[in-house]
VODREN-52888 format. One line per 4 residues: number of its first residue (from 0); for each residue z, x negated, y of N, C-alpha, C, O. Coordinates in pm, whole numbers, plus 32768, in hexadecimal, padded with zeros to 4 digits. Atoms other than C-alpha are relative to their C-alpha. Layout:
% VODREN-52888
NUM	Z,X,Y,Z,X,Y,Z,X,Y,Z,X,Y  ...
//
This chain:
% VODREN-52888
0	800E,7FE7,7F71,6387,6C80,D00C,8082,7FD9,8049,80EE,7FEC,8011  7F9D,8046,7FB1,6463,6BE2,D116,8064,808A,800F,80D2,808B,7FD7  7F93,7FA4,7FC5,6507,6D36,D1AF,8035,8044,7F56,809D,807F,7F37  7F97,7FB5,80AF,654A,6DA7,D016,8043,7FAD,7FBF,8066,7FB3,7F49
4	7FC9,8055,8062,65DC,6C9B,CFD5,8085,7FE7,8058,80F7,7FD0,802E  7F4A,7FEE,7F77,66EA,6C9F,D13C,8046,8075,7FCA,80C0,8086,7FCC  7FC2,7F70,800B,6714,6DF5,D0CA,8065,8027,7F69,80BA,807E,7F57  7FC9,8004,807B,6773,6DA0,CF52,80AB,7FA3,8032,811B,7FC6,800B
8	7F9E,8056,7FF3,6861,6C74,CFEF,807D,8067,8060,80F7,805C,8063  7FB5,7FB9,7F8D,68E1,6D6C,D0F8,8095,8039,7F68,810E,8026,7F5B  7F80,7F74,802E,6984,6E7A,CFDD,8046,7F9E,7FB8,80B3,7FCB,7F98  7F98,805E,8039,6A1E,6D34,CF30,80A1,7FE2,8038,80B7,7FBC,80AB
12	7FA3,800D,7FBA,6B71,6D1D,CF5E,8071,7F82,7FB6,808D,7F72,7F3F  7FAF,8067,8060,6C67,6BE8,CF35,8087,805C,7F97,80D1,80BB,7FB4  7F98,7FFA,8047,6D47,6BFA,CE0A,8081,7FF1,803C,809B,7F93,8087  7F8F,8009,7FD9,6EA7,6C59,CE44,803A,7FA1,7FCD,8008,7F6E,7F68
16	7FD8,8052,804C,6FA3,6B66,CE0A,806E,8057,7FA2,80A1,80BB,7FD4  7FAD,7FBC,802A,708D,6BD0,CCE1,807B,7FF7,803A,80A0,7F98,8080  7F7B,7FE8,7FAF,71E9,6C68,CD46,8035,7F9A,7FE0,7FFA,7F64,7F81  7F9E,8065,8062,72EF,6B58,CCF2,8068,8067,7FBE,8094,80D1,7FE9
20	7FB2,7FB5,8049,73BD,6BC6,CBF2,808B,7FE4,7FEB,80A5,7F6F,8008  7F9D,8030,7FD3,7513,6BC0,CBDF,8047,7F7A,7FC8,8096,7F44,8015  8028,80A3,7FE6,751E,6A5D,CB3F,7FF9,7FCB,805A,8055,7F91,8094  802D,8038,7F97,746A,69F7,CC28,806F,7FF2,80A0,809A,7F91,80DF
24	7F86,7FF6,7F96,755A,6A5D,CD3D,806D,7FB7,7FE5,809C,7F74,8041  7F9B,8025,7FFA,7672,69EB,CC91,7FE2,7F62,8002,8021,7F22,8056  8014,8096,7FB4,75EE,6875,CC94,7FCD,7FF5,8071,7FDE,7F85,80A0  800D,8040,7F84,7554,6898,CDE8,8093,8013,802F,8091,7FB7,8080
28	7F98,801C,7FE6,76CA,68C0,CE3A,8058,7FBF,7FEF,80B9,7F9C,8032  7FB6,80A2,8035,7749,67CB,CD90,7FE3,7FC3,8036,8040,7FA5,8083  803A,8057,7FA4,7658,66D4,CE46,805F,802D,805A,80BC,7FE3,803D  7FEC,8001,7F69,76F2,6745,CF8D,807F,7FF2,7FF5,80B3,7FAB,804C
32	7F67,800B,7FB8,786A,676A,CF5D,800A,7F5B,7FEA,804B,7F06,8027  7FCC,80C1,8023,7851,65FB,CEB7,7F95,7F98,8076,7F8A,7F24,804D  8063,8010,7FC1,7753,6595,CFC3,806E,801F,80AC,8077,7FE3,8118  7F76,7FCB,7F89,7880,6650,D0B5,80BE,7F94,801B,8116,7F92,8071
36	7F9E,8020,7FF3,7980,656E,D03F,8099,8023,7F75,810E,7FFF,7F77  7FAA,7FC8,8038,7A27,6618,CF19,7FF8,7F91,7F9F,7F95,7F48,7FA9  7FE0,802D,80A0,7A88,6567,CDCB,7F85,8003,7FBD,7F4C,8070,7FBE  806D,7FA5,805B,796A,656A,CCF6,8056,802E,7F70,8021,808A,7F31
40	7FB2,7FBC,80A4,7A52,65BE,CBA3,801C,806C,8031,7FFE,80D0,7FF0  7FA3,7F63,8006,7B12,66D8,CC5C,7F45,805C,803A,7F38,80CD,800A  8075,7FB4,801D,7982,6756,CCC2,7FCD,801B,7F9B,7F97,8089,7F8D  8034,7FD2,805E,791F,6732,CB87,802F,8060,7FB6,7FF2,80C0,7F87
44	7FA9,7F94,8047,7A1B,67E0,CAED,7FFC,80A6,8047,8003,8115,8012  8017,7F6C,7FD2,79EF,68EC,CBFB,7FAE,805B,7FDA,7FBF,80D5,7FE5  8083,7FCC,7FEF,7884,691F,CB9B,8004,8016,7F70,7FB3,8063,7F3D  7FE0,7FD3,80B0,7900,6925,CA14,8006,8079,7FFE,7FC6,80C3,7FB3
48	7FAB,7F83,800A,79DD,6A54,CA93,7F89,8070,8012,7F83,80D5,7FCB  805F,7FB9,7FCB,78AC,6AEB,CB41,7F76,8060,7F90,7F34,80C6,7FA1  809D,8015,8036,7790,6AC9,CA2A,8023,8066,7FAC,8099,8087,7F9E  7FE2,7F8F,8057,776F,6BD8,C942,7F7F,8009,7FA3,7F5C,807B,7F82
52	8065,7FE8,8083,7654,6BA8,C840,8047,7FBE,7F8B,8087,7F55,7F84  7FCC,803C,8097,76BB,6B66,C6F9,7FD2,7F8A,7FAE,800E,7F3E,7F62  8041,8068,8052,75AD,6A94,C687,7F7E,7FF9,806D,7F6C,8054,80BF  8077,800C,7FCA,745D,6A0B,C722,7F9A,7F7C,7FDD,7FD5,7F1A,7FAF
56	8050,8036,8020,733C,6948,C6EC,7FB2,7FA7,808E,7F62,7FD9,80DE  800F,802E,7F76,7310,6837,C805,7FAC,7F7C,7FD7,7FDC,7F28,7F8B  8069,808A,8004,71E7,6720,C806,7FDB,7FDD,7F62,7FC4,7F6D,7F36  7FED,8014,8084,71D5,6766,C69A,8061,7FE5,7F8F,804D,7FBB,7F1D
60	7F61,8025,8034,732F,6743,C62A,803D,80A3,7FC9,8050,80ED,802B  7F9F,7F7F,801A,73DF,6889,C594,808E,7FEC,8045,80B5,7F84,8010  7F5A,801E,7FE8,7568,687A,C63D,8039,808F,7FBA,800F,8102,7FC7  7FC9,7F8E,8039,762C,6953,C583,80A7,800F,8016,80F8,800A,7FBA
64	7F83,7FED,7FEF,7775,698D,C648,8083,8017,7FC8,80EC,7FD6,7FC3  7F94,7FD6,8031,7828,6A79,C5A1,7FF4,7FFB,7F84,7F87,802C,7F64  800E,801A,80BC,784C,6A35,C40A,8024,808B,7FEB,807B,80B9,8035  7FF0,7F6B,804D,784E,6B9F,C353,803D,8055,8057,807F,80AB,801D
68	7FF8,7F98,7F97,7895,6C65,C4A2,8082,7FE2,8019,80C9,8033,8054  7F5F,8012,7FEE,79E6,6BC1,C4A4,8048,7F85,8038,80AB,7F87,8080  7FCC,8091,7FDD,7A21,6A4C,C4D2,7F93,7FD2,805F,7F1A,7FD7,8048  805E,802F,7F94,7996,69BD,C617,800D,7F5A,8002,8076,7F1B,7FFE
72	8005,806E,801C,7910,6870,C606,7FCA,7FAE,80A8,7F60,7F7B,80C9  7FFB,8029,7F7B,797A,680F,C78B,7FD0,7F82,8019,7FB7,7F70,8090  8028,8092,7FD6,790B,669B,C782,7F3F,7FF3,7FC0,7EEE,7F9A,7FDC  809E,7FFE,7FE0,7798,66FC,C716,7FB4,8049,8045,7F39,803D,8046
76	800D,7FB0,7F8E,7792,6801,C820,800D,7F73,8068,7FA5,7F55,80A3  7FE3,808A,7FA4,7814,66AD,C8F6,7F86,7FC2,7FEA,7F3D,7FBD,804E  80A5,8060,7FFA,76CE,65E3,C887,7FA4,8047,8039,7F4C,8027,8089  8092,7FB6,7FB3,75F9,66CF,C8E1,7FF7,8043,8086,7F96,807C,80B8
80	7FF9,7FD4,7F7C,7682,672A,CA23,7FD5,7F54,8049,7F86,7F3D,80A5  800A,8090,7FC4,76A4,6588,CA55,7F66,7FD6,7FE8,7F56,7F5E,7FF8  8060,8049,8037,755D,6545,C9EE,7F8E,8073,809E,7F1E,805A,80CA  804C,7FC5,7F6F,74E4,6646,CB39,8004,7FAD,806D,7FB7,7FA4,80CD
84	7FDF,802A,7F2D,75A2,656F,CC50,802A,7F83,7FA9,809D,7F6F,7F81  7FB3,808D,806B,75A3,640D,CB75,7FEC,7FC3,8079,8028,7F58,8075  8002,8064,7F8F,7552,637B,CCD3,8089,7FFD,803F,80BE,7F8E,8048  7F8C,7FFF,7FD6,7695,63EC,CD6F,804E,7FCA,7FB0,809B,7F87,7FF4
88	7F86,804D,8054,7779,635E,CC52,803F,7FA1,7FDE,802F,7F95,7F64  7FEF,8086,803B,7810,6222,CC1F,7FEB,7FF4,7F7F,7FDF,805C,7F3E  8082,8021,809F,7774,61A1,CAD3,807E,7FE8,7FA7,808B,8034,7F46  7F94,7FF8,8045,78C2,612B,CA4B,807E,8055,7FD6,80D2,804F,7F7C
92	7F88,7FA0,8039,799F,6235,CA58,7F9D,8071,8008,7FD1,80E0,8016  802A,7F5E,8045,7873,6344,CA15,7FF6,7FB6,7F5D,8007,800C,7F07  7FFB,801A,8079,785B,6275,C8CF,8087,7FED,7F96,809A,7FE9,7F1D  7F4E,7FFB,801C,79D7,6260,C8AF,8000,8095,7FA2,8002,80B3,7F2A
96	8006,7F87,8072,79CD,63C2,C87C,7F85,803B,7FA3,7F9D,808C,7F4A  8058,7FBB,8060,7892,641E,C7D5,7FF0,7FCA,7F69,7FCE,8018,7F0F  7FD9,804C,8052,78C3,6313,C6D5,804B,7FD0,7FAF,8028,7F96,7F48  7F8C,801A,8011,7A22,62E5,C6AB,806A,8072,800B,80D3,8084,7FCE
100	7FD6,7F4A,7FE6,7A80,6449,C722,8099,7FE7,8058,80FE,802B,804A  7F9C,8055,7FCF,7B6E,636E,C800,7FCC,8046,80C9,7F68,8015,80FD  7FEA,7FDC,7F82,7B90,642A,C981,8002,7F8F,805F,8008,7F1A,803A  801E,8085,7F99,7B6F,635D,CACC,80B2,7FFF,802E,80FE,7FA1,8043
104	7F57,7FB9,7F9A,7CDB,6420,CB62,801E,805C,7F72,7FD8,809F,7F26  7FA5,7FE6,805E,7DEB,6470,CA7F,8049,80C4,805C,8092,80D5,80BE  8008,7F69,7FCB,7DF5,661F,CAC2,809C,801F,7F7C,80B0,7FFA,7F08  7FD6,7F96,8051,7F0D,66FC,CA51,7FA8,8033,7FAC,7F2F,803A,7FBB
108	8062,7FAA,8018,7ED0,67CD,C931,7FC2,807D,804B,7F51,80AC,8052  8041,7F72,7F95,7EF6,6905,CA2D,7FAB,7FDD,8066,7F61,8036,808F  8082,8006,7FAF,7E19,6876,CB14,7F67,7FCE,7FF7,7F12,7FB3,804C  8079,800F,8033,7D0A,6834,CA07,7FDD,8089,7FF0,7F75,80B8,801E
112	8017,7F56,7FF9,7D2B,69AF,C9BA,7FFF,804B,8056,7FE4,80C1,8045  8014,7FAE,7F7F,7D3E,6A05,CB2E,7F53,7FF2,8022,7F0D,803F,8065  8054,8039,7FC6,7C1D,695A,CB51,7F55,8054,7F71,7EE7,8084,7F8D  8063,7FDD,8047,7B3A,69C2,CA27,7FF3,80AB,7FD3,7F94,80EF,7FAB
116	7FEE,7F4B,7FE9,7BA9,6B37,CA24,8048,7FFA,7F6B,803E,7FA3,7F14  7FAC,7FBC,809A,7C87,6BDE,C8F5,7FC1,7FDE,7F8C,7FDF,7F8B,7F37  8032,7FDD,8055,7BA2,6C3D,C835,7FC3,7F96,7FA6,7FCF,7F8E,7F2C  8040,809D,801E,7ADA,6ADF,C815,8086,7FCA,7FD5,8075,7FAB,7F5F
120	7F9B,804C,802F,7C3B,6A41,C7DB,8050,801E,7F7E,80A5,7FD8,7F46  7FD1,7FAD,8062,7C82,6B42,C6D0,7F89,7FA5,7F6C,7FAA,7F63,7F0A  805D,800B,8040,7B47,6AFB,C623,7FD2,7F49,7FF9,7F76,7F1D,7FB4  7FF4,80AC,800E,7B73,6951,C65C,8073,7FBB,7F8F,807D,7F4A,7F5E
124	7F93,8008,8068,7CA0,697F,C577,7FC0,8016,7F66,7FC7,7FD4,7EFF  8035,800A,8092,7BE3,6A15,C475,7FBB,7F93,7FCD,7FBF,7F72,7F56  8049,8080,8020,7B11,68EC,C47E,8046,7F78,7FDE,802D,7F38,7F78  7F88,802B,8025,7C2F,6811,C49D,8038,7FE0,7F86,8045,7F74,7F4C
128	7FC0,800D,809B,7CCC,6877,C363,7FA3,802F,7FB5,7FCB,8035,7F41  803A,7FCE,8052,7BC1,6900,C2D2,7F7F,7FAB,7FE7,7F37,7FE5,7F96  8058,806C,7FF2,7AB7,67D0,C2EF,802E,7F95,8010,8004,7F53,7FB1  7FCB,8056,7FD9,7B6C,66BB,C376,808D,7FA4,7F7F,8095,7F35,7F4B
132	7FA4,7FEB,8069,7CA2,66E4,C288,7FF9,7FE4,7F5D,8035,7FA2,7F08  803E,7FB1,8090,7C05,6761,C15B,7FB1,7F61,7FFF,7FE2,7F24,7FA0  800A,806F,805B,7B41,65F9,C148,8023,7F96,801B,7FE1,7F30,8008  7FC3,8076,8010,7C5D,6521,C1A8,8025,8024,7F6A,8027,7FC7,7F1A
136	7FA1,8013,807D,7D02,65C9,C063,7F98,7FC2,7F92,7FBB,7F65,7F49  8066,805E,8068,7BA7,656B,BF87,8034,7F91,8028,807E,7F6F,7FCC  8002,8087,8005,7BE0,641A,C00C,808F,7FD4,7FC1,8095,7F7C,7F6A  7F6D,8019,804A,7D5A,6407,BFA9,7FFD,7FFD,7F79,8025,7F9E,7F36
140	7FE7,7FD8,8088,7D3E,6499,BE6A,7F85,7F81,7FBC,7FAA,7F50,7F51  805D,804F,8029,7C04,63A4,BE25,8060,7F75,7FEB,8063,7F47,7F79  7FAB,8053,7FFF,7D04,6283,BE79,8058,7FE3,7F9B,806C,7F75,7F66  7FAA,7FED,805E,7E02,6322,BD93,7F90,7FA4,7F7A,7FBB,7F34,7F5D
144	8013,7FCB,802A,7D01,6325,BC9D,7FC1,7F50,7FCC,7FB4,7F30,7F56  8007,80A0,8017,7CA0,6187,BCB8,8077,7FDC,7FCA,8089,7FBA,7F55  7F6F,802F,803D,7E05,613C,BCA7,801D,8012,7F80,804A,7FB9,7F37  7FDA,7FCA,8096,7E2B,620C,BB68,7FBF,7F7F,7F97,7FF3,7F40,7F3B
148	8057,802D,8079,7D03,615B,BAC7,8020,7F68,7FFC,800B,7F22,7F98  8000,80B5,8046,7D66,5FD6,BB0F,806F,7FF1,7FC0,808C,7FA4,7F64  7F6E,8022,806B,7EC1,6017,BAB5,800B,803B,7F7B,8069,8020,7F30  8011,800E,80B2,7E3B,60B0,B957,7FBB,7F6F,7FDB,7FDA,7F52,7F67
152	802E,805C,800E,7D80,5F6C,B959,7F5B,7FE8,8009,7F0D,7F99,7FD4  80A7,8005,7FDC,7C29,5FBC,B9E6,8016,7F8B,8063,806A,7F66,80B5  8010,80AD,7F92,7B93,5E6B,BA76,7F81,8015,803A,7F34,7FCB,8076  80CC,7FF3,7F8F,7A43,5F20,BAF9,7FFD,8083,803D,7FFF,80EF,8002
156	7FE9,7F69,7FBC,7A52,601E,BC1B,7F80,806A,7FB5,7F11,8037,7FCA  803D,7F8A,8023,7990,613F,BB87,800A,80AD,8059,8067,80EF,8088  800D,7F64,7F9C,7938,6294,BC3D,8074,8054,800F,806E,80B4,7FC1  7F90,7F9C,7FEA,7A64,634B,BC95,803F,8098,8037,80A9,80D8,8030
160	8011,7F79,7FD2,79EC,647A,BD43,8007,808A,7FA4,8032,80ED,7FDF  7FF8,7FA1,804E,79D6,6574,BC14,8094,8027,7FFC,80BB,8095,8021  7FA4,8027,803A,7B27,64FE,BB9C,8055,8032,804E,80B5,8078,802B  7FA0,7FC4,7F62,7BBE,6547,BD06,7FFA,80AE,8009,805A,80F8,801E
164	8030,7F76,7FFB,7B1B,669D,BD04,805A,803C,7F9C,8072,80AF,7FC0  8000,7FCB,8094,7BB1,66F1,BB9A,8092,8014,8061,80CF,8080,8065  7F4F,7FEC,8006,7D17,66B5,BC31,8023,8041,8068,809A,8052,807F  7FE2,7FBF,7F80,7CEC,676B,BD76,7FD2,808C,8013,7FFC,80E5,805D
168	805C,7F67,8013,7BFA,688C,BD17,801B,8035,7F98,8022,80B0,7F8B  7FED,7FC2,809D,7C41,6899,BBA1,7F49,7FF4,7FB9,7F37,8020,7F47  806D,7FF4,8030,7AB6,6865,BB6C,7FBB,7F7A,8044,7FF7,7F3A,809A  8041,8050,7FA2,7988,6762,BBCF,7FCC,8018,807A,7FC2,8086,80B2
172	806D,7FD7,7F7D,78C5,6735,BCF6,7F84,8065,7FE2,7F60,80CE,8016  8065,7F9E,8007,77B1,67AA,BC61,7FE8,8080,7FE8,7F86,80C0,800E  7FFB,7F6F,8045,7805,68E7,BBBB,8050,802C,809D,8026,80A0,80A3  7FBF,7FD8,7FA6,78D0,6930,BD08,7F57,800E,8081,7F35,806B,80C9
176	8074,7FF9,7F93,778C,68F2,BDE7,7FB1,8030,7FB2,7F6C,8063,800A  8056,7FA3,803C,76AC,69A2,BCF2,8028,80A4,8041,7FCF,80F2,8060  7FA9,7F88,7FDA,7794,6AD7,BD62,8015,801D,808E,8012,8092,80B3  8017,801B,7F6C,77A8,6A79,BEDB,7F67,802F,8034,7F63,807A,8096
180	8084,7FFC,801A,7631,6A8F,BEC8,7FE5,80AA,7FD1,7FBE,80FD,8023  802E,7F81,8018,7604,6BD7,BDF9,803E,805D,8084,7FFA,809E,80D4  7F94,7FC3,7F79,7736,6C65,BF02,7F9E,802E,8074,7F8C,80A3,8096  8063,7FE7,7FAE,7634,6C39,BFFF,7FAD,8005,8002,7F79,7FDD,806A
184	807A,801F,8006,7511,6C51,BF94,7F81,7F9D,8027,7F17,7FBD,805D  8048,805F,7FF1,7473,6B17,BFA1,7FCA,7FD0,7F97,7FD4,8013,7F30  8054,7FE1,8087,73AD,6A96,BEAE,8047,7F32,7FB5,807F,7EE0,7FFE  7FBE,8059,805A,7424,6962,BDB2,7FB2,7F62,800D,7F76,7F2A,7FB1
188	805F,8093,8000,738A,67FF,BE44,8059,7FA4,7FDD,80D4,7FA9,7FE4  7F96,8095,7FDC,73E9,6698,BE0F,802E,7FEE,804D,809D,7FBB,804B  7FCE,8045,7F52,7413,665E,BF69,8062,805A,8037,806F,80CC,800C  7FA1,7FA1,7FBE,7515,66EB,C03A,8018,7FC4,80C0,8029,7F4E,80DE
192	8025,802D,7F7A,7505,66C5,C1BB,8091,8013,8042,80DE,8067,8015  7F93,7FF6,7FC8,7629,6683,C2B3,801A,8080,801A,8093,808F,8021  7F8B,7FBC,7FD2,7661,67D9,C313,800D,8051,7FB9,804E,80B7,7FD3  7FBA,7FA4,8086,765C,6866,C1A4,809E,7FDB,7FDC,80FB,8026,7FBD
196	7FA3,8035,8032,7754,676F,C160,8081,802F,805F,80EC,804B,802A  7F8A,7FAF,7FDB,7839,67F3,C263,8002,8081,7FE0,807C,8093,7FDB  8003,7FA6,8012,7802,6942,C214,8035,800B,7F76,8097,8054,7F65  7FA9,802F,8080,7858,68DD,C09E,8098,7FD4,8022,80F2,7FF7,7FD5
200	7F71,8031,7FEA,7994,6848,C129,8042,806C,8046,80B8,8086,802E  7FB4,7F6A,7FE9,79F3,6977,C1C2,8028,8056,7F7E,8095,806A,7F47  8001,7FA5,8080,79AA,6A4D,C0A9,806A,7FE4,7F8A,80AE,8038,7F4E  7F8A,8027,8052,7A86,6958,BFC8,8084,801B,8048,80D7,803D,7FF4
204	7F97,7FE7,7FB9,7B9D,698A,C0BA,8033,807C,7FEE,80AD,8092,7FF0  7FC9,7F66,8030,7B96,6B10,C060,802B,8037,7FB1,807E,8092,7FA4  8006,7FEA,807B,7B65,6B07,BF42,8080,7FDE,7F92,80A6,801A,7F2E  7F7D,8063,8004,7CA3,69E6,BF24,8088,8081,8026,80DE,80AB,7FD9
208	7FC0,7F9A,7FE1,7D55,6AEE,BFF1,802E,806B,7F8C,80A3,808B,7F76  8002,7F53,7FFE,7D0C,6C39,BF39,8043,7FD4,7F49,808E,8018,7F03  7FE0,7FE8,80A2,7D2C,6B94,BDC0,8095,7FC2,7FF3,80E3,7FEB,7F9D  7F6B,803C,8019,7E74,6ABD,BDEC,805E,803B,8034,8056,808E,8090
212	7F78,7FB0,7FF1,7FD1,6B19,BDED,804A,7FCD,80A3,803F,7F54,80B4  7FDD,8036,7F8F,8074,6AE9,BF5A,801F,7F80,7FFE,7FEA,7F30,804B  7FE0,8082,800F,8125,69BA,BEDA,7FBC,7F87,8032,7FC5,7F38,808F  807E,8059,801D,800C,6903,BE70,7F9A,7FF3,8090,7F4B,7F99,80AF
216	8078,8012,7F8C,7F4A,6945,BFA9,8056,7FB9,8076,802D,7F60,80C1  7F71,8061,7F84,807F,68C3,C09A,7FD7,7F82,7FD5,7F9F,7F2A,8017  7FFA,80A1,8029,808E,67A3,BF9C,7F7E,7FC1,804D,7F79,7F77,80AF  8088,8057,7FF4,7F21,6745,BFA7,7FD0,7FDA,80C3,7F98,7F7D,80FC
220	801A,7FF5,7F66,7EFF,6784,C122,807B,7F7F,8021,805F,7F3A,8083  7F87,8054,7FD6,8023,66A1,C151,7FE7,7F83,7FF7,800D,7F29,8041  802E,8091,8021,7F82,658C,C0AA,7FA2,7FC5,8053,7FA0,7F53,8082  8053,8035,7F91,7E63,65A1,C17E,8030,7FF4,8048,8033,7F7A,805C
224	7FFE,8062,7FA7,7EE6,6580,C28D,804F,7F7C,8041,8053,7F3D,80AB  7F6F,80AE,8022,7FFE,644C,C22D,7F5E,7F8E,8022,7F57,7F2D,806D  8056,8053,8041,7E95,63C3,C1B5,7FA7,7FF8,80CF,7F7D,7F95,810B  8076,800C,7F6F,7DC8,63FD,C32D,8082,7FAC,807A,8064,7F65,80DA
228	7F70,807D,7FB6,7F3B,6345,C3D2,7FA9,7F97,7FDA,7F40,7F6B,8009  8020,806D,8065,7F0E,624E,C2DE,7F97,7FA0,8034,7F90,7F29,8053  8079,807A,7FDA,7DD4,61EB,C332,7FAA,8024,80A2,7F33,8042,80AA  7FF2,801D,7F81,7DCF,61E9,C4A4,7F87,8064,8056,7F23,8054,809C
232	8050,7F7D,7FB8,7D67,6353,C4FF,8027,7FDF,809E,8097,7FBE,80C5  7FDC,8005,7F9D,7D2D,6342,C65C,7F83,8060,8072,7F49,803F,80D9  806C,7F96,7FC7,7C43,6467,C6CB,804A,805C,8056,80C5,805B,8063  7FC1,7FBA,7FDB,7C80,6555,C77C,8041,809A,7FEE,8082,80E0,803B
236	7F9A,7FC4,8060,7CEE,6644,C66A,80A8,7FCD,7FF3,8101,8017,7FC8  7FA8,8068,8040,7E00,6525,C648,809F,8082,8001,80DE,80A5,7F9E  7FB5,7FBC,7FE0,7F05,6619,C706,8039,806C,7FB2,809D,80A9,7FD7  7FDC,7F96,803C,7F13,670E,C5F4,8056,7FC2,7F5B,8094,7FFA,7F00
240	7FB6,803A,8081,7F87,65FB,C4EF,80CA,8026,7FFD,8122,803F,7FAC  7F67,7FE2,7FBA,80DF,6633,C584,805E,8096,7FD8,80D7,80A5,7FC1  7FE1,7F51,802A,80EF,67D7,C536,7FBB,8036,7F9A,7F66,8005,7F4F  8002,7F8D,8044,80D7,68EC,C493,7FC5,7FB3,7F4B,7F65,7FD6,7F06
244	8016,8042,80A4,80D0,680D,C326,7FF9,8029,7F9A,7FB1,800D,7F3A  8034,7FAB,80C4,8114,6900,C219,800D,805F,8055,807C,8092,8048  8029,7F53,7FCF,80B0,6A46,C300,7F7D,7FE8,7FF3,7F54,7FB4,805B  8087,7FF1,8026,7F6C,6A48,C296,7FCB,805B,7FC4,7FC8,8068,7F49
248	7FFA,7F8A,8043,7EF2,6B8B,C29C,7F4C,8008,7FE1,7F14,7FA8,8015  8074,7FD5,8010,7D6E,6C19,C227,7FB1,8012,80A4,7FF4,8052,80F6  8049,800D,7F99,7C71,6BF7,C355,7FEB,8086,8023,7FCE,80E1,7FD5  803D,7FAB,7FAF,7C33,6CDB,C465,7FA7,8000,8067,7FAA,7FA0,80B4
252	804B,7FF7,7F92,7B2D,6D52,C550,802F,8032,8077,7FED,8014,80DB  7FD2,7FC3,7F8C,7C0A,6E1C,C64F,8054,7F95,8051,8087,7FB2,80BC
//
């Protein structure tokens, strides 16, 4: 019937729209200050300082910010803020840094840490040395570890990753990531996905920490980062190649 059917449409009511959440806010503000005239690096970085989820799940993607509640992984927080306002960005220097981890404007460190808040700058260090660090020294020690073998008289590169592990951990990869794995309860696959593998590279970093003698951890830290000079670190970690070299203390969250 016509009037039971006005009367059904009547009590219908449109769907609200959802609140925006605070995400959401913080890139519609981004759009506008860079839309206003500002920098887009020193916005982005503002909206780094701003964001406060740890991890999230965006268009099907997991992002997993912070590695083990401690090391903040600021340049995949950067993609995924750049990948909101990719229209506003110049294409070459958002790929500068997302790619190359190479900045558009050369920032103090204090006005990368003014800019991203304490706490985030606290927790970019751990990542720093505790991700970043941790597998320039695999790559060093892997180096070492060629050299060794042509000047015994090896004439065929062969796998060098165990071998590296043995002299930096005291054990293999595998028996070390078997243990990484139980640690957290994950379960024992072939595969290993980018952000186990940082999370593994953290974990070796603690572990590097907690079992070696101060020495040894100065030394090894030292090498890495001769080895990330060397070969033409130019991120925007780069600034920390310079300090604190053998103060390398156990990671914090405060």
């Amino acid at each position: 019937m016509p009037g039971l059917k006005m009367t059904q449409l009547d009590k219908q009511t449109p769907a609200s729209p959802l609140p925006a959440s605070a995400e959401d806010r913080i890139i519609e503000n981004l759009e506008q200050v860079i839309r206003g005239g500002q920098h887009w690096f020193i916005a982005l970085l503002e909206a780094i300082g701003q964001w406060v989820k740890p991890e999230e799940t965006y268009h099907g993607r997991t992002y997993r910010y912070v590695i083990d509640g401690e090391a903040f992984d600021w340049l995949l927080l950067a993609e995924r803020l750049c990948q909101a306002i990719d229209t506003l960005l110049p294409n070459a220097e958002k790929t500068a840094l997302l790619f190359y981890g190479q900045p558009p404007i050369d920032l103090p460190r204090e006005k990368f840490r003014e800019l991203i808040g304490a706490t985030k700058y606290r927790q970019y260090l751990n990542y720093f040395y505790g991700i970043t660090v941790e597998e320039a020294l695999i790559l060093a020690v892997q180096e070492e570890v060629r050299k060794d073998r042509l000047a015994s008289g090896y004439s065929i590169e062969t796998d060098t990753t165990n071998e590296a592990y043995r002299r930096i951990y005291d054990t293999s990869k595998g028996v070390l990531l078997k243990r990484f794995r139980q640690d957290k309860g994950y379960p024992q696959l072939e595969a290993i996905s980018l952000t186990e593998i940082k999370e593994f590279t953290y974990w070796l970093f603690k572990y590097r920490v907690k079992q070696c003698e101060k020495v040894r951890v100065a030394s090894d830290t030292k090498k890495a980062l001769n080895w990330l000079k060397q070969n033409g670190f130019k991120r925007a970690d780069s600034h920390r190649l310079e300090q604190d070299s053998f103060n390398i203390l156990p990671p914090t969250t405060t």
